[in-house]
Structure formats: structure tokens, C-alpha cells
N, C-alpha and C positions, 0 to 999 in steps of 0.2 A: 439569741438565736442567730443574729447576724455574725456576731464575734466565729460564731462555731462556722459559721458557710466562710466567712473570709480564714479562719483558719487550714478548714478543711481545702481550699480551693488552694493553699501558700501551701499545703503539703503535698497536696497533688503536684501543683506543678513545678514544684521541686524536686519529686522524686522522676518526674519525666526525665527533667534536665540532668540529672544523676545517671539516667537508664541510658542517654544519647552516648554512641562512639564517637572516638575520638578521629582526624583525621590518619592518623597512622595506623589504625586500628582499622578504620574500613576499607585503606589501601591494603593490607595486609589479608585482610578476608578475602576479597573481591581476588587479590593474585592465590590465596590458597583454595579459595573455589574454582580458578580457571584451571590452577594445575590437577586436585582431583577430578575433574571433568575429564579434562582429557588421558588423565590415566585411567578413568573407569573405564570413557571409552576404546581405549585400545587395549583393556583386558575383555572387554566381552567381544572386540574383533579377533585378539586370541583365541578366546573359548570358540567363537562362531568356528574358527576356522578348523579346530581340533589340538590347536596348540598345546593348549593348559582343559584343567578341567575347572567346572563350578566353583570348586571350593578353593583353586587356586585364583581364578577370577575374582571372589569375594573377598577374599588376601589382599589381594592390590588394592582394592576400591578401598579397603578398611583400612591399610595403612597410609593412604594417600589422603581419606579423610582426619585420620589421626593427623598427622605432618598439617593439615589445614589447618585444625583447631588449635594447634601448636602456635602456628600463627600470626594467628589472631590474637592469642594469650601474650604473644611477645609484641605485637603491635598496640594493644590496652596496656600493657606496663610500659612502654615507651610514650604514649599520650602520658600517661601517668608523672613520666621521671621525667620528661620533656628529652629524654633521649635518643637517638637515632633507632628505628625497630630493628633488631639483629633478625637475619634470618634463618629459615627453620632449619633445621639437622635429617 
């Protein structure tokens, strides 16, 4: 029984250590979440204003969240390659 808790406790906290970002990876997140932020918020100041409509609003937020998870995606393969993070397109 003990063997199974120390085992089970060495896979836990393994798999934590596996689930943790890298530091390029959470710099990369942290700047792909500042830039969707602020593109959300200047499409719904659009929309507010009669610029664009809803569905053009939603457009921007959705591609500016895409571009974030982009990444992040290239910020974990750079933790990964030990490589410099390229950025997004």
C-alpha cells in the first residue's frame, strides 16, 4: 500500500512538472493576451460607435484571439527547442 501512495504521489507530481510553462511561453501568452485585449477593446469601441457591426466586431476579437494562441503555441516550442520564440503572423 505504501509503494502504491509513493508511486502514485511520483506520478502526480510529475505530471504537474510536465503541465508547468515554460518562461517563453508565458511571456508570449501574457503579450498575446495584452494585444487581444486591446483589440477586443477597440472593436467593441468601433461597434459602440456604429463603425462596424456585431458580427464584424466578433471578427476581430476572434482573430486577434487566434494570433494569441498562435503564440503561445510558438512560445512552448521554443521552451521546448531552447529556441528564441518567433513571432506571431
Amino acid at each position: 500500500m505504501k509503494k502504491l501512495i509513493a508511486l502514485s504521489s511520483a506520478l502526480a507530481l510529475g505530471l504537474t512538472v510536465a503541465a508547468c510553462d515554460g518562461p517563453k511561453e508565458n511571456a508570449a501568452e501574457d503579450a498575446g493576451e495584452q494585444a487581444a485585449e486591446a483589440t477586443n477593446a477597440s472593436a467593441e469601441a468601433a461597434e459602440d460607435a456604429g463603425a462596424i457591426t456585431d458580427e464584424q466586431a466578433d471578427a476581430m476579437t476572434d482573430k486577434a484571439e487566434d494570433k494569441a494562441d498562435a503564440m503561445e503555441e510558438n512560445g512552448e516550442a521554443a521552451d521546448q527547442t531552447g529556441a528564441p520564440a518567433p513571432a506571431a503572423t
